[in-house]
C-alpha positions as CSV (number, residue, x, y, z in Angstrom):
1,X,41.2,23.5,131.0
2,X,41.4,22.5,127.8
3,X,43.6,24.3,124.8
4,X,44.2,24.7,121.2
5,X,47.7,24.9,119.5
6,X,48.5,26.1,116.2
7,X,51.8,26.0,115.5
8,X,53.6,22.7,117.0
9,X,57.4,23.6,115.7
10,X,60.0,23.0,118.4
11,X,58.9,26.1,120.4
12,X,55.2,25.3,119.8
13,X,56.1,21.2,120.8
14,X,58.0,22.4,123.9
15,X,54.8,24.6,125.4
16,X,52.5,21.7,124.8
17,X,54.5,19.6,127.2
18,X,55.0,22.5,129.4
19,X,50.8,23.0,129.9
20,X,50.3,19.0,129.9
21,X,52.6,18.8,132.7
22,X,50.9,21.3,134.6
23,X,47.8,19.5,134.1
24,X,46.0,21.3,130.8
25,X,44.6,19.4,128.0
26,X,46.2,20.7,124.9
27,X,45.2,19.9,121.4
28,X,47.3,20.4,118.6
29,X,46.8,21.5,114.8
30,X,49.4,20.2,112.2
31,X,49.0,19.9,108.7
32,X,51.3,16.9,107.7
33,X,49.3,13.9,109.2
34,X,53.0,11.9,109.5
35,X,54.5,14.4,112.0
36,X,50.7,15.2,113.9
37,X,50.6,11.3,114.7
38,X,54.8,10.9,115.1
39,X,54.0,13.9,117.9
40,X,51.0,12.4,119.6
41,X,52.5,9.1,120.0
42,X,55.8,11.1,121.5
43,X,53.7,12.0,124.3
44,X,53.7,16.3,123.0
45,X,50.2,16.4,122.7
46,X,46.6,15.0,123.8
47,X,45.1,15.0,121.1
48,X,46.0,16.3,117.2
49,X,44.5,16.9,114.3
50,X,45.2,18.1,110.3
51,X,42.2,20.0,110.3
52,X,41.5,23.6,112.2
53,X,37.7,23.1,112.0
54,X,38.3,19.6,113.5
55,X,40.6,21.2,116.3
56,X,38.0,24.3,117.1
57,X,34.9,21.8,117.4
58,X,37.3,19.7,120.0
59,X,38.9,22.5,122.1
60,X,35.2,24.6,122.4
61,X,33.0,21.5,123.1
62,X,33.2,22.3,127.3
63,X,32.4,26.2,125.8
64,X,34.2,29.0,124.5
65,X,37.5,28.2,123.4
66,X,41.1,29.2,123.6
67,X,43.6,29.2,120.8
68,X,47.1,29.7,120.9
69,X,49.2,30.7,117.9
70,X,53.0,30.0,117.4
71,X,53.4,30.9,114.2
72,X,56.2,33.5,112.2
73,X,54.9,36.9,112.4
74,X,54.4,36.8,108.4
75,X,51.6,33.8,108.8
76,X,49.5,35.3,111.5
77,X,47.7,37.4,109.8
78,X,46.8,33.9,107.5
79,X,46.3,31.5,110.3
80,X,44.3,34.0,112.3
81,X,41.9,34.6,109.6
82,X,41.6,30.5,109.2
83,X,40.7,29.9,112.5
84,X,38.2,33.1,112.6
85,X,35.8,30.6,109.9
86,X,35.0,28.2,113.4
87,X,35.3,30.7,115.8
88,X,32.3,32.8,117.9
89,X,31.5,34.7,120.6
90,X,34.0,34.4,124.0
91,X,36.5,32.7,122.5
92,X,40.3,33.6,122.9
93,X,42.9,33.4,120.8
94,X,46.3,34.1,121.9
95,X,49.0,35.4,119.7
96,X,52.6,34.0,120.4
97,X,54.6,35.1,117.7
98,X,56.6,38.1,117.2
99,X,54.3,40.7,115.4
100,X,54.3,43.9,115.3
101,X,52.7,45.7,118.3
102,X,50.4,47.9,115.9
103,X,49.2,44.8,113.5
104,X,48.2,43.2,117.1
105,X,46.2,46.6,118.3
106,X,44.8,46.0,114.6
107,X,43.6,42.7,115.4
108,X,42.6,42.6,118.8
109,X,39.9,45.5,118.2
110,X,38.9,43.5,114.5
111,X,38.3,40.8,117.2
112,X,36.0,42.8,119.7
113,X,33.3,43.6,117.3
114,X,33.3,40.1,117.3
115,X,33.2,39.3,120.9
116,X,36.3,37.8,120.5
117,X,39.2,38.4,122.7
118,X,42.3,38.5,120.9
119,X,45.3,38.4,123.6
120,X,49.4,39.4,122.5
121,X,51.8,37.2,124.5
122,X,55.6,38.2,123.3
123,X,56.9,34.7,124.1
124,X,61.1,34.6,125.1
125,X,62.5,31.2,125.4
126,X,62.9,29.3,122.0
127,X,64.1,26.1,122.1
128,X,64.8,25.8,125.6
129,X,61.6,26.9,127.2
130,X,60.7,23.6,127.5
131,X,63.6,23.2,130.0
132,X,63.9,27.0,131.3
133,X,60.2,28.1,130.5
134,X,58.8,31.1,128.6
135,X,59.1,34.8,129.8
136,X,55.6,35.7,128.8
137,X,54.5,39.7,128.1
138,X,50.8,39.8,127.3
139,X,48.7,43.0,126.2
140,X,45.1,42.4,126.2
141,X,41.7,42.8,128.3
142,X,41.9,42.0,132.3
143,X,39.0,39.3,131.7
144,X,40.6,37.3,128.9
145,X,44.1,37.7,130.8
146,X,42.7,36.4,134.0
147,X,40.6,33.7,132.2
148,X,44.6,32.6,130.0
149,X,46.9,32.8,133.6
150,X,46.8,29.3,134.4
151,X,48.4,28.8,130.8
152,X,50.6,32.1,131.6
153,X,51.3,30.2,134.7
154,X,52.1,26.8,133.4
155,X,54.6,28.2,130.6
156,X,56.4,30.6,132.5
157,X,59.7,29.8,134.4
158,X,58.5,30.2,138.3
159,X,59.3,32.6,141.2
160,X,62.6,30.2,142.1
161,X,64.2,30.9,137.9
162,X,65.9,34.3,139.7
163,X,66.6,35.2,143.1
164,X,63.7,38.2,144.4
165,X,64.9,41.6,144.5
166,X,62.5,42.1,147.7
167,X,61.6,38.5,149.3
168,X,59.7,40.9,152.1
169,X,57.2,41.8,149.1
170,X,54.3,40.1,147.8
171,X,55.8,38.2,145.0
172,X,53.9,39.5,141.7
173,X,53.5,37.7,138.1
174,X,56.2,39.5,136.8
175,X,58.5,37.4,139.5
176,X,57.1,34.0,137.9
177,X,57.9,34.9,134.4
178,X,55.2,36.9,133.5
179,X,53.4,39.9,133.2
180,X,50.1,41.9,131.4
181,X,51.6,44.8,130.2
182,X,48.4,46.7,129.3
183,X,46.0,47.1,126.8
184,X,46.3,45.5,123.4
185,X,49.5,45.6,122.2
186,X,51.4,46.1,124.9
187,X,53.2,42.5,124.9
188,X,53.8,43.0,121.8
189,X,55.6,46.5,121.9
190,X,57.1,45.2,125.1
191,X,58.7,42.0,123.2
192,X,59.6,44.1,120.4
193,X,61.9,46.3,123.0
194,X,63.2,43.5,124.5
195,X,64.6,42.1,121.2
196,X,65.8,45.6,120.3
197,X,67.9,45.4,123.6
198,X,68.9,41.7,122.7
199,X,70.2,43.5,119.3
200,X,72.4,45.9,121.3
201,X,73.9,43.1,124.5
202,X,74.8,40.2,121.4
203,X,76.6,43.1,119.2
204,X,78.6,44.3,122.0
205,X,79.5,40.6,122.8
206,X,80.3,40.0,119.5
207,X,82.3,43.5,119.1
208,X,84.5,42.7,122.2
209,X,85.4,38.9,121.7
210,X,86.7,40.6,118.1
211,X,89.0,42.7,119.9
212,X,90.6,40.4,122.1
213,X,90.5,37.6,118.7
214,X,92.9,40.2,117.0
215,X,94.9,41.2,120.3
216,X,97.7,39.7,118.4
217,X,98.0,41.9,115.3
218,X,101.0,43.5,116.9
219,X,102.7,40.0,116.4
220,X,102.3,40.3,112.7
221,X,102.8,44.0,112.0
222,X,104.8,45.3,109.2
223,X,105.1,48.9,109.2
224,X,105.1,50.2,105.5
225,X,105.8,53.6,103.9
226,X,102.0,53.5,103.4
227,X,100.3,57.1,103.3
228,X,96.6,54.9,102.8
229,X,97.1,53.6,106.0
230,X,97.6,55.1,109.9
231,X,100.0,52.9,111.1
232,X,99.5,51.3,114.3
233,X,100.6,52.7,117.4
234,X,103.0,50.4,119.5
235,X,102.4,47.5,117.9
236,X,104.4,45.4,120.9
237,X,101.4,46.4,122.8
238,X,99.0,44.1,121.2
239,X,101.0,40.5,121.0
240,X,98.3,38.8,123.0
241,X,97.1,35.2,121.6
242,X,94.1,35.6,123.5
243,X,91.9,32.0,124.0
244,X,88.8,34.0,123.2
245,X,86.5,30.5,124.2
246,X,88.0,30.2,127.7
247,X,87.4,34.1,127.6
248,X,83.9,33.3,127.2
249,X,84.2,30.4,130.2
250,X,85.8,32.8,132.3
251,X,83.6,35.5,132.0
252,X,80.5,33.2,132.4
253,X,81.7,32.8,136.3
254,X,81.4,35.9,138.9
255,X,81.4,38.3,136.3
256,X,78.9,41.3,135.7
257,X,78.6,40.5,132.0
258,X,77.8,36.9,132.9
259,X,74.1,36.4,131.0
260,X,72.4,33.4,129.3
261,X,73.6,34.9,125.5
262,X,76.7,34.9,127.5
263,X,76.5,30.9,127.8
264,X,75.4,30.4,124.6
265,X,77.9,32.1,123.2
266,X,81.1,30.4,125.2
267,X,79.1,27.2,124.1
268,X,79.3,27.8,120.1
269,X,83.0,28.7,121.2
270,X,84.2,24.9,122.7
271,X,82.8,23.3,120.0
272,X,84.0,25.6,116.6
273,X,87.0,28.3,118.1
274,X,87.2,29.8,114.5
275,X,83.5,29.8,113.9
276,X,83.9,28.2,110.8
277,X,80.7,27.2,109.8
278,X,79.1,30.6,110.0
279,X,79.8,33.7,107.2
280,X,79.7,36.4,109.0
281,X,76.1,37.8,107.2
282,X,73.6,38.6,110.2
283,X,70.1,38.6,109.7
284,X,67.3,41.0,111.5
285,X,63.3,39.6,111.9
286,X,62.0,43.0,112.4
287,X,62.3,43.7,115.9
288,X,65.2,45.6,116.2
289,X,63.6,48.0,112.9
290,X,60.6,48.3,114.8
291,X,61.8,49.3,118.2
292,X,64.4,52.1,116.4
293,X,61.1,52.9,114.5
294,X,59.5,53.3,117.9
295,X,62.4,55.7,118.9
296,X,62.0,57.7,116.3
297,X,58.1,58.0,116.6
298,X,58.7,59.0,120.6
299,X,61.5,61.3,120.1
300,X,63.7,59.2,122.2
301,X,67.0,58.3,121.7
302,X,68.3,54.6,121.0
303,X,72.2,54.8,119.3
304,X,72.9,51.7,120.6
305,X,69.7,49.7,119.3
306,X,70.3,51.6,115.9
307,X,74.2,50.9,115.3
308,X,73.2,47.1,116.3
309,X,70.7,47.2,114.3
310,X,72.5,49.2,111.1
311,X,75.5,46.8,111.4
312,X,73.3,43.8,110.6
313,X,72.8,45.2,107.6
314,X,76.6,45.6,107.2
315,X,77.3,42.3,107.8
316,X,75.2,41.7,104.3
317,X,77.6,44.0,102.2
318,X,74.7,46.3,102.2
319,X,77.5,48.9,102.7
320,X,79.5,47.5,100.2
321,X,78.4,50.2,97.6
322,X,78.7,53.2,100.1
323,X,82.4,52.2,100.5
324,X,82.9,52.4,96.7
325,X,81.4,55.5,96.7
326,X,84.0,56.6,99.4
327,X,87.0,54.6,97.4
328,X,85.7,57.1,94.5
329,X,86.1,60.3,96.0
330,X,89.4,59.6,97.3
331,X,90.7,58.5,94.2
332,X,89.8,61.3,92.6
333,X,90.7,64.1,95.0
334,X,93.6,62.6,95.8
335,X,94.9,60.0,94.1
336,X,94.7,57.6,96.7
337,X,94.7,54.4,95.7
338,X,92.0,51.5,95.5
339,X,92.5,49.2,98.6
């Protein structure tokens, strides 16, 4: 089998070497000649080229081809309508980025007056698929899925990654690291969930190493005559100088909140306690939006995707002007002072 790759970042590199080992030619497309030839000679690729037309010619010359993107969600739309010039009739492409679920329904049936099958594979693993491998959710047609699973196969982590939750069952795809959701769309909306519920695990992480960081306010409390303020209750109950990174070690070991975010984040710990080098401001891609979007178009509830999600946007003083609205009111009404 032979592949096209569009998109050879880190995440794009790391799936190369993940098909090539598993015995599929892959061609690259990148459009800095220095880094396409730096990569080829690295061993991450078969063959590369600067040029898309180039790349199409190459991958379909055995017949119809198959194209994978692994691009950011805002270029796909670009990059797909690129590759659409050299593409024809019983081709595949397969979209590995994060878009939206209803842009890739939007697509995939553009694609089928075409003859083109147009797959949506919601790709989990970043940087460290290469090592771990990808959790693949794909939305598309059974033919073009079934014609893509030995690259499904290739990418994903294997049946041995977890231990089975029946071993007396047939093992299915979805115990390899992969699974076709359904129609078009459906790895898409499925990958959009499962960064929504990313959203919701990291912020409680984050919410309860800050407790335990600031066990030891008691330590330092000064009760004042201070109306503006509730003062705390029992302070000698909170004199803990809590290691928060061996917390995070700890934790990592027999516990039921162990998890791979878990390690990453008693990692960033060893190496910067303080967190130093970060400023607190959290950024959101659009699948946490999406998925509360989602909730609200089903009726269904999500508060913990949507306080994750409306606290990133906290963490960029978007509230700041909300809470001088507040400070305004009290001021007013009651005199209470400015804080």
């Amino acid at each position: 089998m032979r592949v096209g790759i569009i998109g050879l970042g880190r995440m794009g590199e790391g799936m190369s070497r993940r098909m090539m080992k598993d015995g599929i030619e892959v061609w690259g497309y990148r459009r800095n000649y220095d880094k396409a030839q730096e990569l080829y000679e690295a061993g991450g690729v078969d063959g590369v080229t600067t040029d898309i037309a180039t790349l199409c010619s190459t991958v379909k010359e055995r017949g119809p081809g198959i194209f994978m993107m692994v691009v950011p969600a805002e270029t796909v739309e670009e990059t797909l309508n690129e590759l659409l010039r050299y593409c024809s009739e019983g081709d595949i492409i397969i979209d590995h980025g994060n878009s939206y679920f209803k842009d890739s329904r939007r697509r995939a049936l553009r694609l089928e007056k075409m003859g083109i099958q147009y797959l949506d594979c919601g790709t989990s693993g970043g940087v460290y698929g290469l090592e771990r491998g990808y959790c693949l959710m794909v939305g598309g047609s059974d033919t073009a899925v079934s014609v893509a699973a030995p690259i499904f196969r290739a990418l994903a982590p294997g049946i041995g990654s977890a231990p089975r939750t029946n071993p007396l069952s047939n093992a299915t795809s979805a115990e390899f690291g992969w699974l076709h959701c359904g129609v078009a769309g459906a790895g898409h909306f499925v990958k959009m969930v499962h960064n929504g519920v990313e959203y919701g695990i990291m912020q409680a992480y984050a919410e309860g190493f800050n407790i335990l960081h600031h066990g030891d306010l008691g330590s330092h409390y000064i009760k004042e005559g201070d109306a503006e303020v509730a003062p705390m209750a029992d302070p000698e109950n909170y004199q803990y100088d809590i290691d928060v990174a061996e917390v995070a070690e700890l934790w990592r070991r027999g516990s039921v909140v162990g998890s791979w975010l878990l390690d990453l984040t008693a990692d960033v710990l060893r190496n910067d306690r303080e967190l130093s080098k970060f400023d607190g401001g959290v950024s959101d891609s659009g699948e946490g939006r999406w998925t509360v979007n989602a909730a609200v178009d089903l009726g269904v509830p999500a508060p913990v995707i949507s306080t994750a999600l409306f606290e990133r946007f906290n963490s960029r003083r978007l509230g700041d002007f909300a809470n001088k609205v507040l400070n305004g009111m009290r001021y007013m009404f009651g005199g209470h002072h400015v804080r």
